[in-house]
VOGURO-983521 format. One record per residue: x, y, z of N, C-alpha, C in turn. Coordinates in steps of 0.02 Angstrom, whole numbers, plus 32768, in hexadecimal, padded with zeros to 4 digits. Example, Ala and Ser with C-alpha at 12.3 -4.5 7.8 and 13.67 -1.06 7.14 Angstrom:
# VOGURO-983521
82947EE4818682677F1F818682947F5B8186/82827F90816282AC7FCB816582858002818A/
# end
This chain:
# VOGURO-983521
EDC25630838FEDE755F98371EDB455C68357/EDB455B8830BED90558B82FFED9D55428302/ED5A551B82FCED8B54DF830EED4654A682E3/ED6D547882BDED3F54368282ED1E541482B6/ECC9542D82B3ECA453E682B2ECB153A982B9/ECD653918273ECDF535E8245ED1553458267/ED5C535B826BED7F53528296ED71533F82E5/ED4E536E8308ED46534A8356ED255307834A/ECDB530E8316ECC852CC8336ECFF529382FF/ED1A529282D9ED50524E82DFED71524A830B/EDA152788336EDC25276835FED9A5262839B/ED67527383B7ED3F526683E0ED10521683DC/ED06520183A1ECEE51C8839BED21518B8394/ED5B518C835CED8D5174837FEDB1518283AF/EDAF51A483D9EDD0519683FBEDAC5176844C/ED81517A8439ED46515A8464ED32510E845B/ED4750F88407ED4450A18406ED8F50A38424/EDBB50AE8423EE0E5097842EEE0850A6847E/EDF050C784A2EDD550C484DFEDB2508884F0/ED84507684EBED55504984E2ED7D4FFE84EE/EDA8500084AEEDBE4FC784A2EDF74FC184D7/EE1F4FED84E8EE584FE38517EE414FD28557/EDFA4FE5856DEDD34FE285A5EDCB4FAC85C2/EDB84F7F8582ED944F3D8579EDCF4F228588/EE094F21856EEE3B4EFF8561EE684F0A85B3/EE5E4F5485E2EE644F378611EE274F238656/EDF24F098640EDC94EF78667EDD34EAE865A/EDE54EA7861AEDF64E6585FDEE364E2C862A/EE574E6E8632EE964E5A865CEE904E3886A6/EE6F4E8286B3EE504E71870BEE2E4E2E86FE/EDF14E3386E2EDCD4DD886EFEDE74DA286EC/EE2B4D9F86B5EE5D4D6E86A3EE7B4D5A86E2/EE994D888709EED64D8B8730EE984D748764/EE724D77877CEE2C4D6A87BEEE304D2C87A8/EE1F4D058772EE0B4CC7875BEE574C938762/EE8C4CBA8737EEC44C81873FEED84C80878C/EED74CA987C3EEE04CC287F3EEB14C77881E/EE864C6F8806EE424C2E8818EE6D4BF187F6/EE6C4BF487D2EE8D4BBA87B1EED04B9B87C9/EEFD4BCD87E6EF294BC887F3EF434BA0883C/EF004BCA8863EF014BA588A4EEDA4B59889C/EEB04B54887CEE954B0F8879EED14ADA8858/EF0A4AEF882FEF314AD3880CEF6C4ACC8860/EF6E4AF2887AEFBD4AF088B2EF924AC588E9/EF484ACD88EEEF1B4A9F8926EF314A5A8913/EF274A5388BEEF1949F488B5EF7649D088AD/EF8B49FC88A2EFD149E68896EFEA49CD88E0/EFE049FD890FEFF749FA8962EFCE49A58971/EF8E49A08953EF7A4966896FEF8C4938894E/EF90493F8908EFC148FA88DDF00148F788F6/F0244927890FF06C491A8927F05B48E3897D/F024490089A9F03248CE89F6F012489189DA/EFEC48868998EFBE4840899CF001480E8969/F0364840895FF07148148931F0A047F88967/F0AE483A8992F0F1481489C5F0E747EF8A0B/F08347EC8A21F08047F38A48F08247AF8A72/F09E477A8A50F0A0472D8A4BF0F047128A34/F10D474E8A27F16C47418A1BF18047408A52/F1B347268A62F1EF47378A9BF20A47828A87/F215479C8AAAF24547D98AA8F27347D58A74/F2AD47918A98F2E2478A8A67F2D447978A20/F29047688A07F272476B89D3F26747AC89B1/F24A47CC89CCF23F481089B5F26D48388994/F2AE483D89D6F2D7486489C8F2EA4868898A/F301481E8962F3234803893CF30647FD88F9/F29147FE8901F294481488BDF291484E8897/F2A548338863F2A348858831F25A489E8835/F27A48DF883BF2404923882EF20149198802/F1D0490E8836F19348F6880FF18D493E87CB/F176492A8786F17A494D8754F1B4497D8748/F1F649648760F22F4986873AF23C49698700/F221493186E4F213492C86A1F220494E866C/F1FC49978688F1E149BE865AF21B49EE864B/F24849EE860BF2814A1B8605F2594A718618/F2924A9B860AF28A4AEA862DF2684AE7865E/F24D4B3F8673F2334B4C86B8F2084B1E86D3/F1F84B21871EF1BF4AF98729F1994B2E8730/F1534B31871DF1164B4D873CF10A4B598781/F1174B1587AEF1114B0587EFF1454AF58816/F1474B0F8847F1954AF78896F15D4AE988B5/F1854AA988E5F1634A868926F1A14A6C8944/F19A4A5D8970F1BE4A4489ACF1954A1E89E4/F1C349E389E5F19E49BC8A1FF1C349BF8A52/F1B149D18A9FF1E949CC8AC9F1BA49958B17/F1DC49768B2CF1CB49688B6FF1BB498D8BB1/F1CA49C78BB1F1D649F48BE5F1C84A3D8BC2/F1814A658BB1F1A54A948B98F1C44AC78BC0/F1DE4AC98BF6F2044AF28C17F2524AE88BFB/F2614A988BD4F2A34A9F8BDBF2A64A988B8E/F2ED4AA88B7DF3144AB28B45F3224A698B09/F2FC4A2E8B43F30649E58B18F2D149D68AEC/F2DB49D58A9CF2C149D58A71F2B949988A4B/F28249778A66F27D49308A3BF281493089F1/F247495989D6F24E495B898CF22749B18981/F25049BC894EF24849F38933F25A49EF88C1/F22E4A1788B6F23C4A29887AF2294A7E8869/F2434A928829F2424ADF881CF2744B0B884F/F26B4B4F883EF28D4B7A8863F28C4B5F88AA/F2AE4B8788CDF2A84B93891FF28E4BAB892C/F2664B8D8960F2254BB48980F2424BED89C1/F2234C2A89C3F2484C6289F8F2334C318A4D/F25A4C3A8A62F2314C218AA3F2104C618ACE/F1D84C368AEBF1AB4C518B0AF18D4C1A8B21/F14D4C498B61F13E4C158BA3F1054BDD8B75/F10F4BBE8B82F0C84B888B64F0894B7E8B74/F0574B9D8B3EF0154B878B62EFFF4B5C8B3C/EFC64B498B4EEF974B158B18EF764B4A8AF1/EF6C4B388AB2EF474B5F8A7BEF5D4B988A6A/EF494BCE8A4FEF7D4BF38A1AEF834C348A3C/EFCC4C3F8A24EFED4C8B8A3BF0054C848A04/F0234CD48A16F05B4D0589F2F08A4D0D8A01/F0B54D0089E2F10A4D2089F8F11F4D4489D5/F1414D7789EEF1714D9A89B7F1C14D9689C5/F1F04D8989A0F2384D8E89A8F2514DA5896F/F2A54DA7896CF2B84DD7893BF2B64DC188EB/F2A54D8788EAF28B4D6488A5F24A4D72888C/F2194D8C88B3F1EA4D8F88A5F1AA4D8E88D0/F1654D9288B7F12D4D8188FEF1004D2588D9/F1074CEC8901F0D84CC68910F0A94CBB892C/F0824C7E8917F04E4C798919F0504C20892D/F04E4C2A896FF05A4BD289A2F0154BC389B1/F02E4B7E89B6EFEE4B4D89CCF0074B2189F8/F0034B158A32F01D4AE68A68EFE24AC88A7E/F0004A8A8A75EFDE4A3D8A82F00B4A098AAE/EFDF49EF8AE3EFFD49B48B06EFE049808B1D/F007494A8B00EFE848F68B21EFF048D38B69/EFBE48998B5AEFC248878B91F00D48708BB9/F02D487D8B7EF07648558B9DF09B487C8BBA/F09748C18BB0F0AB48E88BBBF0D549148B8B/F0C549078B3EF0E9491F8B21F0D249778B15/F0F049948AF8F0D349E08AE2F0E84A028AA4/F0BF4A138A70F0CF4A108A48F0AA4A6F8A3E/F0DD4A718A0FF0E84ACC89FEF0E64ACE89A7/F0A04AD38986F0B44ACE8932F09D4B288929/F0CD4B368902F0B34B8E88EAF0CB4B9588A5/F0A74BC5889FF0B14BDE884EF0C84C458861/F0F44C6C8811F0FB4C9B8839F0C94CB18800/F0B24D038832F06E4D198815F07F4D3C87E2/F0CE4D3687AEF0D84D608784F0AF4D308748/F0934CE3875DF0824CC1872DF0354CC18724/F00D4CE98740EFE44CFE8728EFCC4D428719/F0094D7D8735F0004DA88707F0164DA286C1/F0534D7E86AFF0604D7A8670F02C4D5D8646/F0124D2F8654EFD84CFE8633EF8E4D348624/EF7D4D6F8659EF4E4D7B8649EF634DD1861B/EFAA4DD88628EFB24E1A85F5EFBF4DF385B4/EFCD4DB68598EFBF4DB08550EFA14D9C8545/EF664D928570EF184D7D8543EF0E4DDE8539/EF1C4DF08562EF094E438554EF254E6E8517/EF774E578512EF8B4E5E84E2EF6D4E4F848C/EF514E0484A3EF364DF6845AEEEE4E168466/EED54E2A848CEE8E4E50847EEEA74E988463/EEEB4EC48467EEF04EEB8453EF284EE78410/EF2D4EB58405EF4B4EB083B3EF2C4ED4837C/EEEE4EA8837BEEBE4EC48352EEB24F2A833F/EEAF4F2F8377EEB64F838383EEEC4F9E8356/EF164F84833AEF674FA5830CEF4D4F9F82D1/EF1C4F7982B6EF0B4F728276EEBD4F95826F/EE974F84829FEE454FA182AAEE4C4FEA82AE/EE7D501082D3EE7C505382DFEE7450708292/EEAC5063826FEE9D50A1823CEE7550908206/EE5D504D8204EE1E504781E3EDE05068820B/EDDC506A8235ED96508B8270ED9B50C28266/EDDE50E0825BEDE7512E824FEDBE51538217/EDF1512D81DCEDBE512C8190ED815128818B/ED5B50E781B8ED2750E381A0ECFB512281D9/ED0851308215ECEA5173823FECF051AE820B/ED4551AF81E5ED3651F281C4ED0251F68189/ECF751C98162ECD651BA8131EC7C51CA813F/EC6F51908170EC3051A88191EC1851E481BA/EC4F520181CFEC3B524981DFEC3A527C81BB/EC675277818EEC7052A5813BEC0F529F8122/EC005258812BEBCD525D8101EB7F5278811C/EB8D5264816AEB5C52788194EB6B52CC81A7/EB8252EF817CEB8853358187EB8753638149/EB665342811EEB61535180D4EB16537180D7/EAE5536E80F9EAA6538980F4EAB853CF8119/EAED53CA8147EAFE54088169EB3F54448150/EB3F5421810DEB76544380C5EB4A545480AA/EB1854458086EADF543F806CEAB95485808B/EAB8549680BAEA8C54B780DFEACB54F580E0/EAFF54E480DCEB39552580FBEB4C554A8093/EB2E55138074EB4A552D8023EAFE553F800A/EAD45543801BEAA6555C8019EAA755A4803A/EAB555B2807AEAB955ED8085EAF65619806E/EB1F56068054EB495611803EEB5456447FF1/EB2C560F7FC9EB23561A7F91EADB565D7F78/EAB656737FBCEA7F568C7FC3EA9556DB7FC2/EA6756F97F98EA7B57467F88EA6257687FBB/EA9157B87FD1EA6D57E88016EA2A57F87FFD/EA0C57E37FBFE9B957EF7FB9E99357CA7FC7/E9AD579F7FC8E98857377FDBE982573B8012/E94B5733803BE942572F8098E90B56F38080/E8F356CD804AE8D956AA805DE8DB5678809A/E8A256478098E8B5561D80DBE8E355CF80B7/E91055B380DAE93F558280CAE91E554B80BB/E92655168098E90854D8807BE8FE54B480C7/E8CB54B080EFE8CE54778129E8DF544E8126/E8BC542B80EFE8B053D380E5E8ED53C380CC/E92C53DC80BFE96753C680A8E98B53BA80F7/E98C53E98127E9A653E6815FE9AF53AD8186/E9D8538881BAE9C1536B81DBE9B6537E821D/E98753618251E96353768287E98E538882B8/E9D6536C82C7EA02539382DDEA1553E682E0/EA1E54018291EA2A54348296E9EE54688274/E9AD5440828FE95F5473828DE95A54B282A5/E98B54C382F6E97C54EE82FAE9AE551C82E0/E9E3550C82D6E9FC553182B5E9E855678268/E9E15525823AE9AD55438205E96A557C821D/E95455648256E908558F8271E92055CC8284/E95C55D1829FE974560882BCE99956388277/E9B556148240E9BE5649820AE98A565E81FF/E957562581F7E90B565281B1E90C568181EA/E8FC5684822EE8E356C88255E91B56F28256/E94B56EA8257E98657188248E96857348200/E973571981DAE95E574E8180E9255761817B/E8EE574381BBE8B1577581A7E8B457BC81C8/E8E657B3820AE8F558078237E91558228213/E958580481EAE971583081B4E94F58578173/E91458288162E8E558438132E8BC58828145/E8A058708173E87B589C8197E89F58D381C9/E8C558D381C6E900591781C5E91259328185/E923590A815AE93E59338120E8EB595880F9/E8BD59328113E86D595680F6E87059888118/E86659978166E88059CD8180E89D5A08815F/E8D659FB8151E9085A168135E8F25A4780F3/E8DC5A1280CEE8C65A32807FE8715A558091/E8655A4480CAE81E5A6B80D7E82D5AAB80E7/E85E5AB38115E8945B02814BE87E5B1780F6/E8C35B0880C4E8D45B2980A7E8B95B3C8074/E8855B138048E8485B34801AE8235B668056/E8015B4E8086E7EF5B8580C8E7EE5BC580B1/E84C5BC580CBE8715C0F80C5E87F5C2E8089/E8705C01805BE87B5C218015E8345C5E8003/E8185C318016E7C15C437FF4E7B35C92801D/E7C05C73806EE7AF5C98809FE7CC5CE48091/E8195CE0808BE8545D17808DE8475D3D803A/E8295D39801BE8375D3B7FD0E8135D817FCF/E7D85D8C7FF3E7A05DC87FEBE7D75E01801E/E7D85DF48060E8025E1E8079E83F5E268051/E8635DFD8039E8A75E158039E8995E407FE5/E8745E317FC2E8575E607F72E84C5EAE7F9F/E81C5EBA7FDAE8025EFC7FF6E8325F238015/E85F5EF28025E8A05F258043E8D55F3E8000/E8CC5F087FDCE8F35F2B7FA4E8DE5F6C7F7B/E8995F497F60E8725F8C7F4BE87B5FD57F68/E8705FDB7FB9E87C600B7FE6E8C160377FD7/E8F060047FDDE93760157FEBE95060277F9B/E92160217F65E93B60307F18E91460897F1D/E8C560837F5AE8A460CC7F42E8D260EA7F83/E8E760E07FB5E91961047FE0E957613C7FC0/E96960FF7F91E9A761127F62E997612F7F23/E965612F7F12E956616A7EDAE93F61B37F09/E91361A17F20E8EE61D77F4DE91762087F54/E8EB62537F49E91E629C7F44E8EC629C7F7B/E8B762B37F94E87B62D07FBDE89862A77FF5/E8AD62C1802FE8C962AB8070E89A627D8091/E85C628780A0E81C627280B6E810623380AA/E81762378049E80F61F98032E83D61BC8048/E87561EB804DE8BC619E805EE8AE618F80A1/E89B61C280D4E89261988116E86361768112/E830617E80E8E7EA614980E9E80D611680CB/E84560F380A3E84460C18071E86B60A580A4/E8A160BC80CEE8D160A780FAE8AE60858143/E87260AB813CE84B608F817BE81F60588161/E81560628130E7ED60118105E82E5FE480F3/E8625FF780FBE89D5FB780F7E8975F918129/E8A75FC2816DE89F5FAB81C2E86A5F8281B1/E8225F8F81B3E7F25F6A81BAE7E95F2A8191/E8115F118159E80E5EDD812FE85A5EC1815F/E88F5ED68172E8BE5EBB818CE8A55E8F81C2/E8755EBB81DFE8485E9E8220E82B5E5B8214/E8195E7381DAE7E45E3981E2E7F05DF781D3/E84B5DF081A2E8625DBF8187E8855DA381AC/E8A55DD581FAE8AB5DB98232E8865D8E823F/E86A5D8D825AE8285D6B8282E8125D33824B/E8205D568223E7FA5CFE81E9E83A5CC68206/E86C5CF28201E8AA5CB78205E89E5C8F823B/E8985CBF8282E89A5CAE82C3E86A5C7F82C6/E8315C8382A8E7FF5C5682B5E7FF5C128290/E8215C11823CE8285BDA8227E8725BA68255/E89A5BE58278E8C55BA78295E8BD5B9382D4/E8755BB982FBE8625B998342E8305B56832A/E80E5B5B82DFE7EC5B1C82D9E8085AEC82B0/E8475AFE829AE8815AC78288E8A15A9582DA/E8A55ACE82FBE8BB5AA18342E88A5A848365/E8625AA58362E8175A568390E8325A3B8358/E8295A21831AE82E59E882E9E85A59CF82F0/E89C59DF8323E8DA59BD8320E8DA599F8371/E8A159B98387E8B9599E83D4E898596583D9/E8C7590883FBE8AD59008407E8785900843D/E84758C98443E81358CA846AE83258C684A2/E856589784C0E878588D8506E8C858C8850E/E8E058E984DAE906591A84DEE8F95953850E/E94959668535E93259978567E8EC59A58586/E8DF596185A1E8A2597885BEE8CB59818608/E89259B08633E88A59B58687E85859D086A7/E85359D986D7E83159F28701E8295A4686DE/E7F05A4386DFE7ED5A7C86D3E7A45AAC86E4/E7965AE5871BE77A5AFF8725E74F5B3686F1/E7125B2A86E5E6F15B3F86ADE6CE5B9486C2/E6D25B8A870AE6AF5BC3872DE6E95BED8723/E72B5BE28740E7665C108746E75A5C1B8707/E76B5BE886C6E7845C138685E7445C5B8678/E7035C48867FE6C85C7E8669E6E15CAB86A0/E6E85CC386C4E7095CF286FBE72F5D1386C3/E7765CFA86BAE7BB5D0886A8E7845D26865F/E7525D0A8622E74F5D1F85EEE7255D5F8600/E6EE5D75862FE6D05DA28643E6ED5DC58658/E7425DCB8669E75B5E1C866DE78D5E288648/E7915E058620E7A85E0A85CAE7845E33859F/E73A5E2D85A8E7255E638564E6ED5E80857B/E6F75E8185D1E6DD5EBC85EEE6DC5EFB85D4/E7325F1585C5E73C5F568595E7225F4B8556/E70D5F338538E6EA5F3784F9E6A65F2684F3/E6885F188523E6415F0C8522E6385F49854D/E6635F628575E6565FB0859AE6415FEE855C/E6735FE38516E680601A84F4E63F600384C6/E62A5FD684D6E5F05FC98494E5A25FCA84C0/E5A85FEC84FCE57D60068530E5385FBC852D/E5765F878537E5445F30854BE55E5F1F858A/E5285F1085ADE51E5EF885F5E53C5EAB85F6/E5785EA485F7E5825E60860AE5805E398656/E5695DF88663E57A5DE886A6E5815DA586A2/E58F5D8086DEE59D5D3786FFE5795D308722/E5515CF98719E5265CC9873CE5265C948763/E5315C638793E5555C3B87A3E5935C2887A3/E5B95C5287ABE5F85C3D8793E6245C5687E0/E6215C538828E6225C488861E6475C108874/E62D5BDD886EE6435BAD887FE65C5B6D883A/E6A15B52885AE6CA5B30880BE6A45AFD87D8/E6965AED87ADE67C5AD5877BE6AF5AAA8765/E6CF5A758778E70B5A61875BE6E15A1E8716/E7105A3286E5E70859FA86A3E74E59E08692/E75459958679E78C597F865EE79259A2860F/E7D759CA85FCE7DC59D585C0E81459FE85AB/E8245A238577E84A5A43855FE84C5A8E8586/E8675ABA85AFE8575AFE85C8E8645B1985A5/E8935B158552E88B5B5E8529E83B5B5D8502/E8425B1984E6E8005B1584B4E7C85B3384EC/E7C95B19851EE7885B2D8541E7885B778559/E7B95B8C855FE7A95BE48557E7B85BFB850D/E7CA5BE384DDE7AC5BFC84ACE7715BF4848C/E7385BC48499E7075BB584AAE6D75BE984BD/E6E85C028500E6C55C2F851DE6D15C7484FF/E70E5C7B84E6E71F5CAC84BAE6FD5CC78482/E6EC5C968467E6C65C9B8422E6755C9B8433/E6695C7B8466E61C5C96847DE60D5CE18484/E6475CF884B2E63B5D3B84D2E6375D58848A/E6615D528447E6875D898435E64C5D7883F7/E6395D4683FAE5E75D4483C9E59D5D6E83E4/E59B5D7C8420E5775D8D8441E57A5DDF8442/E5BF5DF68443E5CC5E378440E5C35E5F83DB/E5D75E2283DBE5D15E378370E5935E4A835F/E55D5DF58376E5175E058357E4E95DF9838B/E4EC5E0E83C8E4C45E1D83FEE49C5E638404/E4A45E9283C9E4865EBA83C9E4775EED8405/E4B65EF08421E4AD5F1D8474E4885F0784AE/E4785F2084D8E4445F1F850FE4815EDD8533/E4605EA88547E4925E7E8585E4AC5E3D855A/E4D35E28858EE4F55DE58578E4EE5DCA85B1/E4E95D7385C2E4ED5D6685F3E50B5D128604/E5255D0E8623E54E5CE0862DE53B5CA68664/E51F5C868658E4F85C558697E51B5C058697/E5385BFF86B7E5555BB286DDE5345B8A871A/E53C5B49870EE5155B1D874FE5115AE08738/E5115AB4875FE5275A63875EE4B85A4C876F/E4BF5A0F8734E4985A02873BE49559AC8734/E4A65982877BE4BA59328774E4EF5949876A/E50A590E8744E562590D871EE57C592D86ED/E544596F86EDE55C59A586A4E54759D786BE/E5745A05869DE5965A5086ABE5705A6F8673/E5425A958691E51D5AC88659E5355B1F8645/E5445B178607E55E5B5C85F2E5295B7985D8/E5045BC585DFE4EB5BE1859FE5035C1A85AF/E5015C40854EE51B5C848557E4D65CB68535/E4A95CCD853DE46B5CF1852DE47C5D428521/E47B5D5184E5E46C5D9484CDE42C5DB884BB/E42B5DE284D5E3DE5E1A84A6E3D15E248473/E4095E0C8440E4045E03840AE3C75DFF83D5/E3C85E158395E3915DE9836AE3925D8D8370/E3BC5D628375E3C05D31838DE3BF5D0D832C/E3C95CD28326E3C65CAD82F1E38A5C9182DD/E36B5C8582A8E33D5C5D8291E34C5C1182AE/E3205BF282BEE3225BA482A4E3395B7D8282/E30D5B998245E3255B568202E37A5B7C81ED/E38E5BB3821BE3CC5BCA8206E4095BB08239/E3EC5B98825FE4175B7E82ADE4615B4D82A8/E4325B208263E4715ADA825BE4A85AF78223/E4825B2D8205E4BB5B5181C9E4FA5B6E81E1/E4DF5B8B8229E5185BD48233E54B5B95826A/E53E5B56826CE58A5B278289E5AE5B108241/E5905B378204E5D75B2781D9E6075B4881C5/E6415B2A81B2E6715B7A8198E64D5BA88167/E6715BD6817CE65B5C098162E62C5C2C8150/E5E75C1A816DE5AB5C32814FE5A55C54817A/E5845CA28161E56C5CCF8165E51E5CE7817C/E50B5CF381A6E4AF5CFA8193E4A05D308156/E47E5D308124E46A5D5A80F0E46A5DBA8135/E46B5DF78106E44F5E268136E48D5E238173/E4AC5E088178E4CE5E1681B6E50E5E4F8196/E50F5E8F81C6E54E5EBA81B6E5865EB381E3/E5885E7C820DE5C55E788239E5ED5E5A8213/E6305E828213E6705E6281ECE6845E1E821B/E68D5DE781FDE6995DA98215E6CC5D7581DC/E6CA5D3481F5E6E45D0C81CCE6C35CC681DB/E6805CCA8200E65C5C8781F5E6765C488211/E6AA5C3C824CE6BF5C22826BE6CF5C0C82B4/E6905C3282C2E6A15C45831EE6715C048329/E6425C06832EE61C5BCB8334E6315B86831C/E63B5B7682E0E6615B3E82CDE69E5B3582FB/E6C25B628306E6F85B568343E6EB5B46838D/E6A45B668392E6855B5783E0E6705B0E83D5/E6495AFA8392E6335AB3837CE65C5A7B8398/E69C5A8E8385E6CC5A598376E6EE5A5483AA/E7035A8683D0E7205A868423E6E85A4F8448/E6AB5A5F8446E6865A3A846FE67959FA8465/E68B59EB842BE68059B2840AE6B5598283FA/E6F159968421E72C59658434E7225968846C/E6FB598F84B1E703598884EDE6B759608504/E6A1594184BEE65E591A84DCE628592884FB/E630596E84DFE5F059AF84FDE5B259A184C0/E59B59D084D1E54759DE8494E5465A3284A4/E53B5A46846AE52C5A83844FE4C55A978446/E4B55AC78454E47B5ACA8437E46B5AFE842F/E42C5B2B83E6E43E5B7B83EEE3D65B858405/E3CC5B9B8416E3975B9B842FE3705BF58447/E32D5C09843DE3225C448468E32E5C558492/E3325C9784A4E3495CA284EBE2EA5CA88505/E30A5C7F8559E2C05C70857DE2975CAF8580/E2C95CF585A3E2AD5D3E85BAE2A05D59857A/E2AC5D558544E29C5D7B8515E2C85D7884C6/E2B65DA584A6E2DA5D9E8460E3205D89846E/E3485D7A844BE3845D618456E39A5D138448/E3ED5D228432E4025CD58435E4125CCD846A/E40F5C678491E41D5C4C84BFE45A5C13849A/E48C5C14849CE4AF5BDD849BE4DD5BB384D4/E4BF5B6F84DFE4AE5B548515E4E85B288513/E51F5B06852DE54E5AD6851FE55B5AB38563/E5495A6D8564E5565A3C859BE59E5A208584/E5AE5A1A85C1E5F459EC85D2E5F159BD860D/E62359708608E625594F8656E63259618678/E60B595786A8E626597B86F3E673595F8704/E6B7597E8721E6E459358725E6CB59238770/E6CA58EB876DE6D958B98790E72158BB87BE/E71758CD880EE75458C5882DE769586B882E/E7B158638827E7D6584B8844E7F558188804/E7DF584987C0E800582F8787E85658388774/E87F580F875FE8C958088769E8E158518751/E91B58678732E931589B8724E91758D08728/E8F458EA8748E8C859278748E905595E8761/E8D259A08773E8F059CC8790E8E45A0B8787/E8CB5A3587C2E8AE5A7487C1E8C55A9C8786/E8AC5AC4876EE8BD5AFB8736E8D15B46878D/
# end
């Protein structure tokens, strides 16, 4: 489910000032209502004492008889008081405002509540004995401090949907470098992987931009891949697949029986071989596709040379070559891919059996520090030197060589080792004529996260 940017943050920013403001407006309230709440008692304190310093020099009679100090004042009163002689009893010298609830009398301020409402008393008494009860009810300072609150939130009916406008406006505009950046990719052809304009971006959405350019350079460099496979296989497949035709045109003319099984058996052998071109251009299409941290694990380097040494036991038997294992006893574990790395060893053995020229092969493993030493040594004529860095490219051939091939076993051993952070090297063999090709790997390291025995 998709959902606007642009939209949350107005909704999210206004609605975060209209928060804000209602906040204020009731913190506004609370301090109001604390303050008139102060005011209020200092106002029922001085009144109680202007009322005993007025009657406190009358006769009674006197009292009774005058009018209600500040009934003056037409409508409600603000303030009830009552003066009584006794406050235990019911005789009321002077009183003005509502009726006060009765309750026991103390000096200084309580609360009452009755069914009119809850007050807020102040009891005071003279030397004469008078006692005086002035209160206010406390609906008069909540009312007083909810319309100062009220008018702090007036404003809000007219401010809101101007704040709205102007949030949508300023966010419309503060998201235009990130339109900018989305109509740019947009408008960009599946041949265009260039890298995106930076300096237009803003630093917000950097990594984003950083993470396309590396996104279109893996896509580039896959689709190079791609057109490499397939010129590859063009070039590669083009000689075999002409020799099988040729064959299969003299098969089908051919009257002389002899001849057609020879042309039919030179089909096999070009079928063969365009096998294997394939097989090999799509085992070094997949190292190129794996990544570096892809299916890696634990993986025992000793077991796999085991497992590849009685693999082509039968075929190094029929080609009367002495193969063996050298160290390979005890586990050799490396972090990495377990197919690439036995096809790896695959392509050693099966280079060794091609142009090893008979006599032995030999297979030697052993940890040396934090690296795992491979070599595979044939009796071979062995490689030149200045020819060593040639035969890790596709497809090259050594001049003189009659082993049917496709120039890719090594470049495939290259490239396996060389996503698993190994080193390759082709070197003499120490005992005698022969190639040595020598390949280090990290030792793993126990107690790395996801692992796990092969």
């Amino acid at each position: 489910m998709s959902s606007s940017l642009r939209r949350r943050l107005v909704f999210s920013l206004g609605g975060g000032m209209v928060a804000a403001w209602m906040a204020t407006a009731y913190f506004t309230y609370e301090d109001t209502r604390g303050l008139i709440d102060e005011v209020i008692d200092e106002h029922l304190a001085q009144t109680a004492d202007m009322l005993l310093m007025l009657v406190k020099r009358q006769p009674v009679e006197n009292v009774r008889n005058a009018p209600p100090i500040g009934s003056r004042a037409p409508g409600p009163q603000p303030l009830s008081y009552r003066v009584r002689l006794d406050p235990r009893s019911s005789d009321i010298v002077l009183s003005a405002g509502p009726a006060l609830p009765e309750s026991e009398w103390i000096a200084g301020y309580r609360d009452v509540v009755d069914a009119g409402g809850s007050w807020r008393i102040y009891g005071a008494a003279s030397e004469a004995g008078l006692h005086v009860d002035v209160a206010a009810r406390h609906e008069i300072g909540e009312s007083f401090a909810s319309r100062i609150a009220a008018h702090i939130l007036h404003p809000l009916w007219i401010a809101a949907p101007l704040l709205s406008v102007l949030v949508w406006s300023l966010v419309r505009w503060s998201l235009q470098p990130l339109e900018r950046v989305a109509d740019a990719v947009r408008r960009r052809s599946a041949t265009d992987f260039s890298p995106l304009e930076a300096e237009v971006a803003p630093t917000e959405i950097m990594p984003v931009v950083t993470a396309l350019d590396a996104l279109f350079g893996r896509i580039q460099a896959v689709r190079g891949r791609d057109r490499r496979f397939a010129a590859d296989a063009a070039h590669e497949l083009r000689t075999p697949l002409a020799a099988i035709r040729a064959h299969a045109q003299v098969a089908q003319h051919a009257s002389d029986p002899s001849q057609c099984r020879q042309a039919i058996e030179d089909v096999l052998i070009g079928t063969e071989r365009g096998t294997r071109i394939v097989e090999q251009l799509l085992a070094l299409s997949r190292v190129e596709d794996v990544d570096s941290a892809e299916n890696r694990e634990r993986v025992d380097l000793a077991g796999l040379a085991r497992e590849a040494i009685v693999d082509f036991a039968p075929r190094a038997a029929a080609l009367n070559i002495d193969i063996g294992l050298e160290g390979g006893e005890d586990a050799l574990p490396v972090m990495g891919n377990a197919d690439l790395l036995a096809a790896m060893l695959r392509n050693l053995i099966d280079n060794a059996l091609r142009y090893g020229g008979g006599g032995s092969i030999d297979v030697v493993l052993g940890r040396q520090d934090n690296v795992v030493k491979l070599r595979v040594e044939d009796t071979g004529p062995g490689i030149p030197p200045a020819m060593r860095p040639r035969v890790l490219d596709r497809f090259f051939r050594a001049p003189g060589n009659r082993e049917q091939g496709s120039g890719l076993g090594l470049p495939i051993v290259a490239a396996i080792i060389e996503s698993h952070g190994g080193t390759l090297v082709l070197r003499d063999r120490v005992a005698g004529p022969g190639l040595c090709v020598e390949v280090a790997l990290p030792f793993f390291q126990a107690g790395l996260p996801n692992s796990r025995d092969r």
